[in-house]
Structure formats: structure tokens, C-alpha cells
Kinemage of the C-alpha trace (Angstrom):
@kinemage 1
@onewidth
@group {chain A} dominant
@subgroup {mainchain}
@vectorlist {calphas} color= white
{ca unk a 1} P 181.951 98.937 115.764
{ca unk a 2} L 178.583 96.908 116.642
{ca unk a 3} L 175.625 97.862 115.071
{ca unk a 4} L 174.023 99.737 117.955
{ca unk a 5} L 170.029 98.149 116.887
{ca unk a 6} L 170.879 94.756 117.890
{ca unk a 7} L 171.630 95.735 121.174
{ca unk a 8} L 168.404 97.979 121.292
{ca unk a 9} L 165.355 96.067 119.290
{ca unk a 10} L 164.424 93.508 117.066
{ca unk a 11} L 162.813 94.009 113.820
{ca unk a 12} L 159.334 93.918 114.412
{ca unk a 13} L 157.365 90.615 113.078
{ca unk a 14} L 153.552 91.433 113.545
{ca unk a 15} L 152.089 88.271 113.878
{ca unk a 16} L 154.313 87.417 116.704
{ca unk a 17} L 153.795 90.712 119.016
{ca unk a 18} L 150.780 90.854 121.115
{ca unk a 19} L 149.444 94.338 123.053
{ca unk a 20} L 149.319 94.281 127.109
{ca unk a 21} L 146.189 95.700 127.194
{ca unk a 22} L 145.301 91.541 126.194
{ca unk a 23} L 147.734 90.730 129.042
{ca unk a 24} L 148.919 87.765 127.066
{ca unk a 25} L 152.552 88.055 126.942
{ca unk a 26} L 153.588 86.312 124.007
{ca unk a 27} L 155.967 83.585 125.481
{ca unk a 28} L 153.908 82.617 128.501
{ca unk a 29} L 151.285 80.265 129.755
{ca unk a 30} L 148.985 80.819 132.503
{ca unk a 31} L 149.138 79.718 135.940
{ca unk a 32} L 146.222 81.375 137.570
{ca unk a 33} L 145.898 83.841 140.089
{ca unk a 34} L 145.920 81.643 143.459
{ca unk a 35} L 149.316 79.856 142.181
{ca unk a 36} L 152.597 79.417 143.894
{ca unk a 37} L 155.548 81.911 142.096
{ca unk a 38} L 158.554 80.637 141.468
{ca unk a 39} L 161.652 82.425 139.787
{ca unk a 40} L 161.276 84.109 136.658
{ca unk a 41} L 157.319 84.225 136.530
{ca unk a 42} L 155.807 87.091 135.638
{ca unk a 43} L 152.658 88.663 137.080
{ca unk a 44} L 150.620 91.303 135.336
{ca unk a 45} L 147.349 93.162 135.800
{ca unk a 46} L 145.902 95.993 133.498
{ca unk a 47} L 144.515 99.270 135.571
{ca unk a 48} L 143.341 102.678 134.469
{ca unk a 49} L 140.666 100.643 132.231
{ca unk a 50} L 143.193 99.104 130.616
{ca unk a 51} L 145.795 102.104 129.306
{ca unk a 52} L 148.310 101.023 132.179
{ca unk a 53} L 149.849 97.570 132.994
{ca unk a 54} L 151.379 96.470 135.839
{ca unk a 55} L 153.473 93.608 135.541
{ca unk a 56} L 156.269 92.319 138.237
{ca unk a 57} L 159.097 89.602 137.137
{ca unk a 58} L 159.900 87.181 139.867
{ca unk a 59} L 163.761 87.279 141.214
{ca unk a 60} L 165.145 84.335 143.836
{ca unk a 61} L 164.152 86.796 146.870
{ca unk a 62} L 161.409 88.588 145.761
{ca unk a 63} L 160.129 90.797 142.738
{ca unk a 64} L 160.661 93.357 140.683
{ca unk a 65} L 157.581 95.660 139.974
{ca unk a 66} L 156.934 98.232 137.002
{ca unk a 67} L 154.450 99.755 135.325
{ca unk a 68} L 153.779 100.000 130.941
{ca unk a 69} L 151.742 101.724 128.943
{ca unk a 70} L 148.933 99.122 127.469
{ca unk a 71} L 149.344 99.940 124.374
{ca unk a 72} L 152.562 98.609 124.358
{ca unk a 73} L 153.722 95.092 122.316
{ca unk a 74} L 155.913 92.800 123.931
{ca unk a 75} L 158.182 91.708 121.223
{ca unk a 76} L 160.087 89.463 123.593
{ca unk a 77} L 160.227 88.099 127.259
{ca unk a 78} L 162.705 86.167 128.916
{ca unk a 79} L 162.156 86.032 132.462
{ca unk a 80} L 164.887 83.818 133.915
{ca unk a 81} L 168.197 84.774 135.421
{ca unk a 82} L 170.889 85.381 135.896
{ca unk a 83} L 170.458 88.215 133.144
{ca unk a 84} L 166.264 88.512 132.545
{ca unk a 85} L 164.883 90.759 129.734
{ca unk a 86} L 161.361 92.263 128.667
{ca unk a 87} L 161.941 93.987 125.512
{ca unk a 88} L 158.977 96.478 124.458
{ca unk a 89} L 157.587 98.310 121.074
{ca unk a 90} L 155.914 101.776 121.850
{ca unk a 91} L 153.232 103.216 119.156
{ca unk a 92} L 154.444 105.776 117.296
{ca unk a 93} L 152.061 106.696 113.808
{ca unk a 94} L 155.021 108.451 112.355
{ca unk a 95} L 157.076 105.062 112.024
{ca unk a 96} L 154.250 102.889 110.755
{ca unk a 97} L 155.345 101.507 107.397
{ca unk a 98} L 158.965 102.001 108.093
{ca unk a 99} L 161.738 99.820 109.098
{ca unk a 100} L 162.179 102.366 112.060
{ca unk a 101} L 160.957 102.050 116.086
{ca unk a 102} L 160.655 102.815 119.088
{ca unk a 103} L 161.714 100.188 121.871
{ca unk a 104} L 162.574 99.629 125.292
{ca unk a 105} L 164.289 97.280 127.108
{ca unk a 106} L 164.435 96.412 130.764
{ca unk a 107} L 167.100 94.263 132.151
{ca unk a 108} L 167.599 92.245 135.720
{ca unk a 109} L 171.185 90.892 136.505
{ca unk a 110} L 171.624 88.274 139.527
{ca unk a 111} L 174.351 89.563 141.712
{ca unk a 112} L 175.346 86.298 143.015
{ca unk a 113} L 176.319 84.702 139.116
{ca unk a 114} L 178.937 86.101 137.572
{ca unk a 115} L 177.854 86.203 134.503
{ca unk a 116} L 175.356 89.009 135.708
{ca unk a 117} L 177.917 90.778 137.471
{ca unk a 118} L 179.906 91.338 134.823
{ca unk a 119} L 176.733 91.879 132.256
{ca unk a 120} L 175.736 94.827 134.651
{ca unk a 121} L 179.372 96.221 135.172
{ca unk a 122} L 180.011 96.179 131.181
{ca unk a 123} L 180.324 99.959 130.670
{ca unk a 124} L 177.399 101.580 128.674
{ca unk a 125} L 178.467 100.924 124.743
{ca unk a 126} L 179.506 104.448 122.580
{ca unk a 127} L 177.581 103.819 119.283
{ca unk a 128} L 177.461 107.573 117.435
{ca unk a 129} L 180.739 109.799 117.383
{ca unk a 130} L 180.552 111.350 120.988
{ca unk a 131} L 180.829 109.098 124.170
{ca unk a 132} L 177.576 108.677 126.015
{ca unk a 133} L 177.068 111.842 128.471
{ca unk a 134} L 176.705 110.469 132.067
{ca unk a 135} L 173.778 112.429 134.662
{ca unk a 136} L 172.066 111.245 137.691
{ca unk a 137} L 168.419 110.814 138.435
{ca unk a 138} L 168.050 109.615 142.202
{ca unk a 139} L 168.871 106.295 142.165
{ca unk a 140} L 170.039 106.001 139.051
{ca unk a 141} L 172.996 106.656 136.618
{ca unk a 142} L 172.002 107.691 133.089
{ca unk a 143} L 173.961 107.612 129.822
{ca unk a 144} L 172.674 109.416 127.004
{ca unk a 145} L 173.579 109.745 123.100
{ca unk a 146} L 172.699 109.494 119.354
{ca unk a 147} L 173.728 107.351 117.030
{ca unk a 148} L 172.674 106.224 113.155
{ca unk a 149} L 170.851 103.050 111.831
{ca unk a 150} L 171.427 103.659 108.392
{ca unk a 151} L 170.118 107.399 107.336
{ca unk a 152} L 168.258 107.792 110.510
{ca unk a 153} L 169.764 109.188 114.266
{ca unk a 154} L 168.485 107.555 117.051
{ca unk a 155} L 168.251 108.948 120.385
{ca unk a 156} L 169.488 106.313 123.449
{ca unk a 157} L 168.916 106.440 126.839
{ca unk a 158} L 170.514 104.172 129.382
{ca unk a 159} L 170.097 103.723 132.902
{ca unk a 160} L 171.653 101.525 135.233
{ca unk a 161} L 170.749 101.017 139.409
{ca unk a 162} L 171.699 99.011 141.916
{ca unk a 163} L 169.701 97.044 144.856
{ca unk a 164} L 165.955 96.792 143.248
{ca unk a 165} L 165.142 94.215 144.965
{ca unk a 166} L 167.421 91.396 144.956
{ca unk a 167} L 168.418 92.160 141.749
{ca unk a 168} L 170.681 95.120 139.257
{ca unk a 169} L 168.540 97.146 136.894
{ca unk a 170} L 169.653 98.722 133.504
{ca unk a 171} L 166.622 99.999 131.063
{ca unk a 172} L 167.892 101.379 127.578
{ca unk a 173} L 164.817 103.240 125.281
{ca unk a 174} L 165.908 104.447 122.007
{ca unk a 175} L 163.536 106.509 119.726
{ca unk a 176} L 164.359 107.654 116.076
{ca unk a 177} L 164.234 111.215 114.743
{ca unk a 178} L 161.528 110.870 111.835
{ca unk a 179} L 160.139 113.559 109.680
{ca unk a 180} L 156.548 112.712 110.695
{ca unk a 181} L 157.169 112.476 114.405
{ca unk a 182} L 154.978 114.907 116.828
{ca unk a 183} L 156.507 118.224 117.453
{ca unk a 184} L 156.658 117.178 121.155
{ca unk a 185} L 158.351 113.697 120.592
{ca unk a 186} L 161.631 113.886 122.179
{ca unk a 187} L 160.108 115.321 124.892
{ca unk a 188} L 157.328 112.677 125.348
{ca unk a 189} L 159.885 110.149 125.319
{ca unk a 190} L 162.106 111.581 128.160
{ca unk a 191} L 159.639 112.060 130.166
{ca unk a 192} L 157.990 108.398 129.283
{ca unk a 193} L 161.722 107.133 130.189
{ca unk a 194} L 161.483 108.941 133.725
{ca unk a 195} L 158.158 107.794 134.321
{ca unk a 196} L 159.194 104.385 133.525
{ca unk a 197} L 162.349 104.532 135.806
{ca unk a 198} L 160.141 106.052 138.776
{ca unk a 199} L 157.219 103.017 138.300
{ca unk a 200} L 160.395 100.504 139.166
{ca unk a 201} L 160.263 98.849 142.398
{ca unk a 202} L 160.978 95.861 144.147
{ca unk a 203} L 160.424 94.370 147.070
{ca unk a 204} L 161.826 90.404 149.025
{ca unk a 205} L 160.096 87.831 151.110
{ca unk a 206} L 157.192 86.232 150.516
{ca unk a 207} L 154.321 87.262 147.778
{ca unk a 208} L 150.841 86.859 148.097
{ca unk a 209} L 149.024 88.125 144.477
{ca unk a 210} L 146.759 90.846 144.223
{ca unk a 211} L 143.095 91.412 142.813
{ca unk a 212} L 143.343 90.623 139.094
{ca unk a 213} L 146.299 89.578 138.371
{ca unk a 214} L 147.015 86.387 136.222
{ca unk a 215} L 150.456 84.555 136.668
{ca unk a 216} L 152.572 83.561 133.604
{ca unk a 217} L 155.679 81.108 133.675
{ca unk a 218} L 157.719 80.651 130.633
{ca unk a 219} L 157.268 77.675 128.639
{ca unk a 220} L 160.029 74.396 128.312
């Protein structure tokens, strides 16, 4: 069986993540606010003085728009499709000097490539002992389970939509159950994961950027 972690974070490497709140994502390079978006650029603004950020990755139609906490740390972005990722690290004091964390992913598969059909159409992986329980919320299809990394059960929640956009959607956060973790964890992080599946958006034609926001393309 595959190790479930490598399909849900990386380890962390500190001198490589950077918080939103800086809105400096770690693998891009500005463009500006007035410039012309192409495909796989990523916009992002920080509101709320600074605790939320909103951030939109550019598809071949259009965008997709969500919102992040700004506390968060990018520990990876790749922007382009047909399969485009932002992976995310979200604080938690009670994993600090552990191997342990708490990440989530978003994903964007190109219907028109293959290769992202069948990325989005891969059935949600069983990585514990039970088979992941299937729900619904709105729009979307969620799988839920546990599994181990090591000693320690995770918790995973997937989610998978259709028509955002031009674009599929699947967004997988997985949080593990440590001794020092708030009474009220598990249910900050469902509710986190619903908030973060109701701030997805998207929208086609042509973009015009807002107050604020800086541009980012990926590097060569």
C-alpha cells in the first residue's frame, strides 16, 4: 500500500516556506498589478488586515478564486495545467517540534487533456483499514477516513467537484490526532475544510485585477 503522506504533504523545510500574510509565494515572481494574465498565474491580495488571503490561479478560460487563512505557509505552488497544485501548512502549536502537520492541498485538472481527466476520475485512495466514507456537501462529493503515519492517525478529508470554472476541483486536508492538540481541533478543522470549500469559485472571460492585488507567474 502507498504511504498515504506523500500524497498529502511534504516534510516541512523552514527556510523554504514563506507566510501569505507576506504575499510572496515562494515560487513566483512579480508581474505587477496592471499586467496581462496568462495561464497558470496566480493573483493574490491580503484582506481582513492581513488574517485572510485571497488568491485566484489562472485556468485557459478564466480563474479559479479562493480564500486562505494568512497565516498559512505555502510549501509548494505549481500553477500550470493540465493538473495545477497549491499545497498549504496550517499552524498548529501542538505539532511544533514534531515531524507531524497539518496540510492542505488544492488541485485543478484541465478537462480537455487527458491526463487531467483521468487524474480527477482516479477514485479517492483507501489508506487506513476502512474504505473512505462518501457524503455530499452541495456541490461537492466528500470522502472521509483515518489512516497512520507511523504511531500517529491522521484524519483525511477529500473533496472532489466538477465545473469551477473551466476547470475540476479536488482539495484533500489531513490533520493528525496529537496529545497537545486543542480540545476543539477536529472540529476547527472540519469546519476550516467547509469554509475553504465554500470560499471556491470561479468564473471565464476576460479579467480585469482588482485593488491590491499583485500578479505572480511561475519562474522558467
Amino acid at each position: 500500500m502507498k504511504h498515504f503522506v506523500h500524497h498529502i504533504f511534504i516534510e516541512r523545510r523552514r527556510s523554504f516556506v514563506v507566510h501569505l500574510a507576506t504575499v510572496a509565494v515562494v515560487v513566483l515572481h512579480s508581474l505587477g498589478a496592471r499586467a496581462e494574465v496568462r495561464v497558470g498565474d496566480v493573483a493574490a491580495r491580503t484582506i481582513n488586515e492581513g488574517t485572510v488571503v485571497e488568491m485566484k490561479i489562472f485556468t485557459t478560460g478564466g480563474f479559479v478564486g479562493f480564500t486562505v487563512g494568512g497565516n498559512w505557509t505555502v510549501l509548494s505552488m505549481n500553477s500550470q495545467l493540465p493538473i495545477a497544485s497549491a499545497l498549504f501548512q496550517l499552524p498548529n502549536v501542538a505539532d511544533e517540534g514534531t515531524p507531524e502537520s497539518t496540510n492542505l492541498v488544492l488541485m485543478l485538472y484541465e478537462p480537455n487533456s487527458e491526463r487531467g481527466r483521468e487524474a480527477f476520475k482516479a477514485p479517492v485512495v483507501q489508506y487506513g483499514e476502512k474504505k473512505p466514507q462518501m457524503e455530499s456537501l452541495h456541490e461537492w462529493k466528500i470522502y472521509r477516513q483515518t489512516a497512520k503515519k507511523g504511531s500517529v492517525v491522521y484524519s483525511i478529508l477529500d473533496a472532489k467537484r466538477e465545473g469551477v470554472a473551466d476547470v475540476k476541483v479536488s482539495v484533500r486536508l489531513a490533520w493528525p490526532h496529537l496529545e497537545a492538540n486543542s480540545v476543539n481541533y477536529d472540529d476547527e478543522m472540519e469546519s476550516t475544510f467547509r469554509s475553504f470549500l465554500s470560499s471556491i469559485y470561479g468564473k471565464i472571460g476576460f479579467y480585469t485585477p482588482v485593488a491590491d492585488e499583485v500578479i505572480r507567474r511561475l519562474k522558467k
